[in-house]
C-alpha positions, 0 to 999 in steps of 0.5 A: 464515525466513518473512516473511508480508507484506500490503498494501492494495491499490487500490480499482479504481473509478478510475485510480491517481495517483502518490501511491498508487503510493507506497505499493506502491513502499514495500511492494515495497521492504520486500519486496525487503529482506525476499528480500534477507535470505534470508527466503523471502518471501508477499506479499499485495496486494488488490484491492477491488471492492466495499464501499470507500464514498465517505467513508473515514469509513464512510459514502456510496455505494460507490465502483464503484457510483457509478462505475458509475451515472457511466459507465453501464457494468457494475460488473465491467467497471469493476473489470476496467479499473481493476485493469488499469490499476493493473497496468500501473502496477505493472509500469512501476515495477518492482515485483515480483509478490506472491505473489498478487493477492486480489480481494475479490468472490472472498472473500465467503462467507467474509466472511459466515462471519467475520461470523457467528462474531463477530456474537452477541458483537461486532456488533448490526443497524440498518436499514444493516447489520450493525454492530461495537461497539467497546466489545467490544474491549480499546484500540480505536483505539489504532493512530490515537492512537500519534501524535496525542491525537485519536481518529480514529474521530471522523471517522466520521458519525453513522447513526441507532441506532450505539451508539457514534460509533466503530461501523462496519458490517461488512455494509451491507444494500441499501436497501429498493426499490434493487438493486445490481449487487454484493450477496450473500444474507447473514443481516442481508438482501442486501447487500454486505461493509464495506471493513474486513472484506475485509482481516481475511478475507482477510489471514487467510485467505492469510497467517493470524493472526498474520502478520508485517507488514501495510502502507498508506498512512498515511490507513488508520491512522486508521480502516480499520486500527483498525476491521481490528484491532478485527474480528481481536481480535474474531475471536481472543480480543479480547486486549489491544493490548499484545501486538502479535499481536492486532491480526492483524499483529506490525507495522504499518507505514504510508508518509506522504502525496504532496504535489502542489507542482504544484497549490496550489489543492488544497492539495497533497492528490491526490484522486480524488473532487476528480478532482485527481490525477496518473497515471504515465502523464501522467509517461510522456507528458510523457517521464518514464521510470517509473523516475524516479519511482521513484527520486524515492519512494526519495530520500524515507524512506517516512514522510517526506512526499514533496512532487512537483514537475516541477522534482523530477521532473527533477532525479531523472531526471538522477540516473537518466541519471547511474547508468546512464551511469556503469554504461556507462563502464569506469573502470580508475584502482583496482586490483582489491583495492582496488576489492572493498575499498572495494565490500565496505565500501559494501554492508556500510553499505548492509545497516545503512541499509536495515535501520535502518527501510528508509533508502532515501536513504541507500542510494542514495547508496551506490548511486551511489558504487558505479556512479560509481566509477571501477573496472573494471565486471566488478568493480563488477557484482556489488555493483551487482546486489546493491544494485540487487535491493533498489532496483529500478531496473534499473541494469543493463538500462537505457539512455539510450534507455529 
């Protein structure tokens, strides 16, 4: 009757650009599916503000204090903007409020503490930090290989002394003679927490090993999940992947990229580090509700590649218009019992679509079919909030005018 959900949440060092609003559009929708079953529903989201660094492959400066020498601003008040900032977007795209908001700085010592009770087995120091063997664990980085032959630890770079390629810091010490505006006391020196180890402490700490379903984008499959999973098999009896529970999650699951058809020169990738991206709010000053992106992420299944245009954009505005001006007319052609009739059937399909793994598009056409249909609206209301609960798209407050 329970549903314990966790999702990576934003590293703040930056505005967030539609693509990564995709993935908590999914998570949000996923959640609401879940409430939607009668599953009383925990849903946590993180917020990161410290130890992500510049290269996903471990390695580089930390992302807020880059941002932080770039600006020449207070680290804190870097982190603080941002998360305001992806806070907005979150609400601008109706997407529901977790459960609570985890901000990392808020768990380091018990980041240390879960470092300290797998160190002597699992890890060993460099000059760097505190570091993970991932020869200790049994099918280390099988999450990346359940799709492709080739090892996704083989992005990370080499640092001097790593005993194996796939190794990963777990504590990154600060360099002799330099100072940080975020570093703690721990027993490996001053320093701060690798990126992987927050989501282990704190989905553990909130939700508990093993919890239900654990989200992200789908570049975390290939080294921040694997390296999380390594860090909770540590933690829990190094068992076997085959048993789903010892990854710390029963599923994992993981929406696929946003591609950018409006820049080619980028090759279609949205990047922060490359400062080629698109925010919510340029959608929104161009005159694009918020909503309609929402539903332009709703038209595509969450692990089908999602390619935006402005053309696309549009055309999914106009589908938005075309819902809600159809919720405005009170069509009177069916009679009641056939009205609840044909209604009853379409949201009995759209239960089986949105429980065969999350089939939003489908959903939505059955959706539409309902909110077009020319029955009374006292009739139509009702399975149109039903549906429309697990969608989001506030079909029935929204106006041509929004």
């Amino acid at each position: 009757g329970e549903a314990r959900v966790y999702t990576c949440g934003p590293t703040v060092y930056n505005y967030p650009h539609i693509g990564n609003m995709r993935a908590y559009v999914f998570a949000d929708t996923l959640g609401r599916v879940l409430s939607y079953k009668g599953y009383k529903l925990t849903h946590i989201i993180n917020i990161t503000d410290v130890g992500h660094l510049t290269d996903d492959g471990d390695a580089g400066e930390d992302k807020l204090e880059k941002a932080e020498a770039a600006n020449a601003q207070s680290i804190w008040d870097i982190a603080k903007h941002y998360t305001q900032a992806y806070w907005d977007d979150i609400k601008a795209l109706n997407i529901r409020q977790p459960a609570q908001w985890s901000i990392a700085t808020d768990y380091v010592p018990q980041m240390i503490e879960f470092a300290e009770r797998i160190a002597d087995k699992h890890c060993y120091q460099l000059d760097g930090g505190l570091y993970f063997d991932t020869s200790t664990v049994a099918d280390y980085g099988r999450l990346a290989r359940a799709v492709s032959d080739e090892e996704g630890e083989g992005r990370i770079d080499a640092v001097a002394g790593k005993r194996h390629a796939s190794d990963f810091a777990i504590w990154r010490a600060t360099p002799p003679g330099e100072s940080r505006q975020m570093e703690w006391d721990s027993p490996w020196g001053r320093g701060a927490p690798g990126w992987h180890l927050e989501c282990s402490v704190m989905s553990g700490e909130l939700l508990g090993f093993p919890f239900d379903i654990h989200t992200g984008g789908i570049d975390h499959r290939e080294i921040h999940h694997p390296n999380e999973i390594a860090q909770n098999q540590a933690l829990t009896g190094c068992g076997s992947l085959s048993e789903s529970g010892n990854s710390g999650a029963n599923i994992w699951l993981h929406n696929n990229f946003l591609i950018d058809r409006t820049n080619q020169d980028s090759g279609g990738k949205m990047s922060k580090s490359s400062g080629e991206f698109l925010r919510l709010q340029l959608l929104i000053d161009r005159g694009y509700h918020p909503l309609a992106y929402r539903l332009m992420c709703l038209q595509a299944h969450y692990r089908s590649e999602l390619e935006f245009s402005w053309e696309g954009l549009q055309a999914a505005l106009t589908r938005l218009k075309r819902m809600v001006m159809g919720i405005a007319a009170d069509g009177k052609t069916i009679e009641i019992e056939r009205a609840n009739e044909v209604l009853s059937d379409y949201v009995r399909r759209f239960d089986e679509v949105m429980s065969d793994d999350l089939n939003t598009p489908s959903a939505l056409i059955l959706l539409e079919q309902s909110v077009i249909m020319n029955a009374q609206m006292t009739i139509r209301q009702s399975y149109i909030e039903r549906m429309d609960s697990v969608l989001g798209l506030n079909l029935l407050t929204l106006t041509r005018k929004d």
